[in-house]
Phi, psi and omega in degrees: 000148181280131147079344212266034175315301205292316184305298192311298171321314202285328221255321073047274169310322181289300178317308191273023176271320153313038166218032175253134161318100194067025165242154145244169194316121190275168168240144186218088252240124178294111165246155196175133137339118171320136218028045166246042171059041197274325167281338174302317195280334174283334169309314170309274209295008190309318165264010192312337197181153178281358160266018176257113173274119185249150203194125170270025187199142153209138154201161201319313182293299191321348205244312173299313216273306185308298196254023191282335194263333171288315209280342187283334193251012177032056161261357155267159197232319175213172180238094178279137171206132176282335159200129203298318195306269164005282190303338192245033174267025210242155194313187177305297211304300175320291141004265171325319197281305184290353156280304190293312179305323198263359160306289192286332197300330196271328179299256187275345176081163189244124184242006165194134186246130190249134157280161159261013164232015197171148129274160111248181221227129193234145183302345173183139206296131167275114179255139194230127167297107194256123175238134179199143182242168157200166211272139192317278174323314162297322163286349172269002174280325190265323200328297194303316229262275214298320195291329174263353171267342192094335182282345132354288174321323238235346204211150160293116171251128167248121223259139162206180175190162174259156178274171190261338168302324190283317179336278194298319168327283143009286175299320179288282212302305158328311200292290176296015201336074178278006161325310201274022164244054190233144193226159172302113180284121180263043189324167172241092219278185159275189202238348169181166176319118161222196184264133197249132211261124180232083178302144191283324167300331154301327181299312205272013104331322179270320172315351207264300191303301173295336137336317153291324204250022213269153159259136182341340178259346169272082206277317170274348195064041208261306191319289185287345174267000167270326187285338196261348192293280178306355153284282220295343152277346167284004197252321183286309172326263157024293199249008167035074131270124201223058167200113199283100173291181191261347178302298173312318172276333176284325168315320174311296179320316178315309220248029180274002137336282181307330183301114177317123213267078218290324168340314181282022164215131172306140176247176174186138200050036187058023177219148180314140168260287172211166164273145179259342179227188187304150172272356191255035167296149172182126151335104147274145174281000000 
């Protein structure tokens, strides 16, 4: 794929917040005009680490039927599904019900899974990182919906577009169709959780980052500034370190550019109101 180092590093960086010790797996939901390659790029990670479940569909039975002994022993870490529209292609009711499950699974954690043929019961709630994408337009129809649930808050949501230099750049690899030298990323994970050292002056810096990009209704930002601590430990992880630097926060500040900035929309009775600027604003590649 053209250009999408950066892209690669924020995805990269969310997958290794699963190994930090006593945190949990951030989430991470991709936005981009159609056929600007956002299931491809989630495709590459299908194999990235045995802690990645990868699925273009999930639901509580599937994880119950499938994953039950990985969810008890919280060895998946995160849930890729390459393209969110799939899931929610489903009558209404269902459709909700798979937002409100990944509300709490990503959140508050699942301390119990019910089936239609059985449950079981985990000692203490497993929380799972959800990576995903959907097409620019299906999220603004949802945006206001998703945003008053809370699942906005709950996720990185990152904005992206191509330049008209990547356009071509892009069309010439086609042409040439060096797509098919396009390979799966296979990382090298930890071997378990750790513990990871975050000096309090990077904190109170990134609080800065979070403000921006925080959402309108986190009236302190405590949430994204908890979310942005830990992409910045996942950034050390990454580079297989277990101390978070100043190297780490300036990467951060770069590439917190793509992340969407919730700022730019009014809220009112505690739900998005309008955009106060363009909605199709993003970071190009």
């Amino acid at each position: 794929m053209i250009g999408v180092e950066d892209l690669q590093k924020i995805i990269e960086a969310v997958l290794f917040t699963g190994y930090i010790k006593g945190e949990r797996p951030l989430s991470l939901l991709l936005i981009a005009k159609v056929g600007f390659g956002k299931s491809q790029l989630l495709n590459r990670y299908s194999i990235s680490s045995d802690g990645v479940y990868y699925a273009t569909d999930i639901t509580p039975y599937a994880l119950h039927k499938t994953h039950q002994n990985e969810l008890k022993s919280g060895k998946i870490k995160h849930i890729i599904i390459p393209d969110l529209l799939n899931a929610l292609n489903k009558p209404k009711e269902q459709a909700e019900a798979f937002i409100t499950f990944f509300n709490a699974l990503i959140e508050e954690g699942i301390a119990k899974v019910e089936s239609r043929s059985s449950d079981f019961v985990i000692r203490f709630p497993v929380s799972i990182g959800l990576i995903t994408a959907i097409a620019q337009q299906d999220y603004d129809r949802r945006r206001h919906k998703w945003a008053t649930m809370g699942f906005l808050s709950r996720n990185i949501i990152v904005r992206y577009g191509y330049s008209q230099t990547t356009i071509n750049k892009i069309i010439k690899s086609i042409i040439l169709r060096e797509y098919r030298e396009d390979h799966p990323v296979k990382m090298e994970m930890w071997n378990a959780p750790q513990e990871v050292t975050f000096p309090i002056e990077i904190g109170v810096k990134i609080y800065k980052i979070a403000e921006k990009v925080k959402d309108p209704s986190d009236t302190m930002g405590g949430r994204k500034l908890k979310q942005l601590q830990r992409f910045a430990m996942g950034l050390a992880l990454r580079d297989h370190r277990l101390e978070v630097n100043n190297d780490d926060y300036t990467e951060l500040e770069r590439l917190s550019e793509f992340m969407e900035q919730p700022a730019l929309l009014k809220v009112k009775d505690g739900r998005y109101d309008r955009l106060v600027e363009d909605p199709d604003s993003y970071k190009e590649l």
